[in-house]
N, C-alpha and C positions, 0 to 999 in steps of 0.2 A: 535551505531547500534540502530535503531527508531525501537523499539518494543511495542510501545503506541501512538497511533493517535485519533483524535476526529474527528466526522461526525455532526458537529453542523446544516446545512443544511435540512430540509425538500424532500420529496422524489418528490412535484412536479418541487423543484429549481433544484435538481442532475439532472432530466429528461432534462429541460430547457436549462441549462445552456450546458449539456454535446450532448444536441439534440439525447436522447435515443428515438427510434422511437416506440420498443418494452419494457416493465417493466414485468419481470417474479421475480420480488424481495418478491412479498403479500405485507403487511403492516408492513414498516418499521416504529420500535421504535426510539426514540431518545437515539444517541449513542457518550454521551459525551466522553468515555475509550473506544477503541477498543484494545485489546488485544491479542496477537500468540492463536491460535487453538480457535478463536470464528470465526462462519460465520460474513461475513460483504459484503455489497453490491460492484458490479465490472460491469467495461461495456466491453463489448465485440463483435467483431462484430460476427452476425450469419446471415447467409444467406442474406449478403451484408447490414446487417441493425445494428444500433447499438441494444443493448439488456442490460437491464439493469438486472443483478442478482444477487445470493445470490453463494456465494463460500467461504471457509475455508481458514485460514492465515496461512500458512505453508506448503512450497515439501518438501517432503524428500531428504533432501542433497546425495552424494556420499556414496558408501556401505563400502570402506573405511572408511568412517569417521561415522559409525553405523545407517547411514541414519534418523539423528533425521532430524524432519521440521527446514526449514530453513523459514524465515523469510524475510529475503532481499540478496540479490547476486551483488556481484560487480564485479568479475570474469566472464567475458561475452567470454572468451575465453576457458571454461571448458569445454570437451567433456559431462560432465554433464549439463550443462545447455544448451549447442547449440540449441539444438531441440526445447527446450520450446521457443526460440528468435526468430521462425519465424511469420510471419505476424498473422496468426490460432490460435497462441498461446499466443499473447502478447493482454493485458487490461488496461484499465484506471481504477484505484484505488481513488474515489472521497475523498477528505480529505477537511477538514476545519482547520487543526492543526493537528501538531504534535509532539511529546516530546523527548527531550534526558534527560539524569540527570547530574545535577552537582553534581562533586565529592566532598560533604559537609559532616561536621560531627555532632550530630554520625548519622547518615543515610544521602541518598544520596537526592535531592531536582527535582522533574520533575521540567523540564523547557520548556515551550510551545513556538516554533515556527509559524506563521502564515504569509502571506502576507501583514497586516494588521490589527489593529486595529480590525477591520470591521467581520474579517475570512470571505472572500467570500472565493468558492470552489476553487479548483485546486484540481490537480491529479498526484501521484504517478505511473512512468515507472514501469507499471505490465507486470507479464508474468502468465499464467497459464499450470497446466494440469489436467488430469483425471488422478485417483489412485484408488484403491483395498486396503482396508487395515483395519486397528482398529481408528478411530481417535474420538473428542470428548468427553464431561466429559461424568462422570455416568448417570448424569442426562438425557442427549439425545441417551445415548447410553448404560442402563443397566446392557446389558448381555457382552457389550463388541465385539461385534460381529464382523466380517467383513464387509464393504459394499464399494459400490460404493460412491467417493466422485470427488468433482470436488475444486481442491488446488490452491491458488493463495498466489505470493510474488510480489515483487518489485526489483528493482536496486536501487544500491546507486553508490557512487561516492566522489572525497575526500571533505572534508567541508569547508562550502567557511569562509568568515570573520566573521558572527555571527553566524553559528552551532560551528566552529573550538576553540572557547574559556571554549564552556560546553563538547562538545564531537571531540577532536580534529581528532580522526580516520577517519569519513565519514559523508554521510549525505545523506536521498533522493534523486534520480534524481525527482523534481519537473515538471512538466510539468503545465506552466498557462495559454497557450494561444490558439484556436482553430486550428489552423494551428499547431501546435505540435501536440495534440490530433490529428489532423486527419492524419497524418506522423508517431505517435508512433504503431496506429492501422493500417496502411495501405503500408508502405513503406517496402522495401529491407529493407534484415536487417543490411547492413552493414550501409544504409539512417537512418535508426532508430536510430540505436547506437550512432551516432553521439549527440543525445542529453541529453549520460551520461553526465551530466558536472555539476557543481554545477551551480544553481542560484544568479545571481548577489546580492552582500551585499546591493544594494540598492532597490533589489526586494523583501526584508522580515526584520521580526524583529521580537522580544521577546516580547509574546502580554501578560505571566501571568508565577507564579511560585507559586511550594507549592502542589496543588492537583493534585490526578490523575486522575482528569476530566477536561475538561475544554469544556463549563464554571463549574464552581466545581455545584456538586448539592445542 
C-alpha cells in the first residue's frame, strides 16, 4: 500500500506537462516525501478547465471500519466509494516516484518506483471529496477545530512484475499518457475504470533505495 511518494517536478513543469490551465496551488515547495494527512498538489477539472490545487491525502473510509483516512482504494465496487468515482470527483495526482518498503531487517527499507531514471511526471487515478471534520497536525491546526477541508486518495490495483517482489499486495493505478489523463478526468465511469490495471513491467523500474526521500536530501 504506496503511502510515500515524491513530487520531484517543479510547478511550472506539473502545469505543462498536465496542461493546467488554472494554478490555485500558491508557491509550491519542493516535495521530496509526501506523506498521509499532508496537503499536496491535485488537478482537477473546475468549470471545464483543468485547475491545478492544494488538497489533503486522506477520505475517511467506511463508519464500520471507524472511518480513519484512507489513503488508496482498490474496491471501486464499495457503496462507499461509488460517489466519489464520478467524472466531478476524480483527479490527477502528479507524482515523480513512489515508494513501497521492502520487508528487510531490522527495519523495513523504502524502495522507490519511477518510470525512469529521469522521474519525469505521471499521475496517480485520484478521486476526491469535500469533508467537515478535525484533520491536520497541531501545527496547522492548534485548537483542533473543525473545518472545512477538501480530501483526496488514489486507486490501486494488484502489482505488476517490479512493485509485486517489494510489495506483492498492490500497487498504484499509474496513469502516463495524455489520453489517459484526459479519460481519467472526463469519461463515464465505468470508461474510467477500466484503467485500473497495473502498468507494464516494462513501463517502470527501481530508480533508488534507503531514504525517505527521493532524491534523499
Amino acid at each position: 500500500m504506496c503511502n510515500l511518494y515524491s513530487l520531484g517536478q517543479g510547478q511550472d513543469a506539473i502545469r505543462r506537462v498536465f496542461e493546467a490551465i488554472r494554478d490555485e496551488a500558491g508557491n509550491l515547495p519542493p516535495m521530496p516525501g509526501i506523506f498521509p494527512d499532508q496537503m499536496a498538489p491535485v488537478i482537477r477539472l473546475r468549470e471545464g478547465q483543468r485547475t491545478l490545487t492544494m488538497m489533503r491525502w486522506g477520505i475517511p473510509g467506511p463508519k464500520q471500519f471507524g472511518e480513519h483516512p484512507v489513503t488508496n482504494v482498490r474496491n471501486v465496487k464499495s457503496s462507499h466509494w461509488r460517489p466519489w468515482l464520478k467524472p466531478e470527483y476524480r483527479c490527477l495526482v502528479p507524482v515523480s516516484s513512489f515508494s513501497e518498503y521492502a520487508d528487510t531487517k531490522p527495519r523495513k527499507t523504502p524502495t522507490w518506483f519511477a518510470l525512469d531514471d529521469e522521474r519525469p511526471l505521471f499521475a496517480f487515478a485520484g478521486i476526491w471529496r469535500p469533508w467537515t471534520g478535525v484533520r491536520g497536525t497541531k501545527a496547522e491546526n492548534p485548537e483542533r477545530s473543525e473545518a472545512e477541508h477538501r480530501l483526496f486518495s488514489f486507486l490501486t490495483t494488484e502489482a505488476n512484475g517490479i512493485v509485486g517482489p517489494i510489495h506483492p499486495k498492490a500497487m498504484p493505478v499509474l496513469l502516463t499518457t495524455p489520453d489517459e489523463w484526459a479519460t481519467w478526468l472526463e469519461a463515464p465511469t465505468e470508461d474510467a475504470l477500466r484503467l485500473q490495471r497495473p502498468l507494464p513491467d516494462e513501463a517502470m523500474k527501481i530508480v533508488a533505495s534507503g531514504a525517505r526521500r527521493d532524491p534523499p536530501e
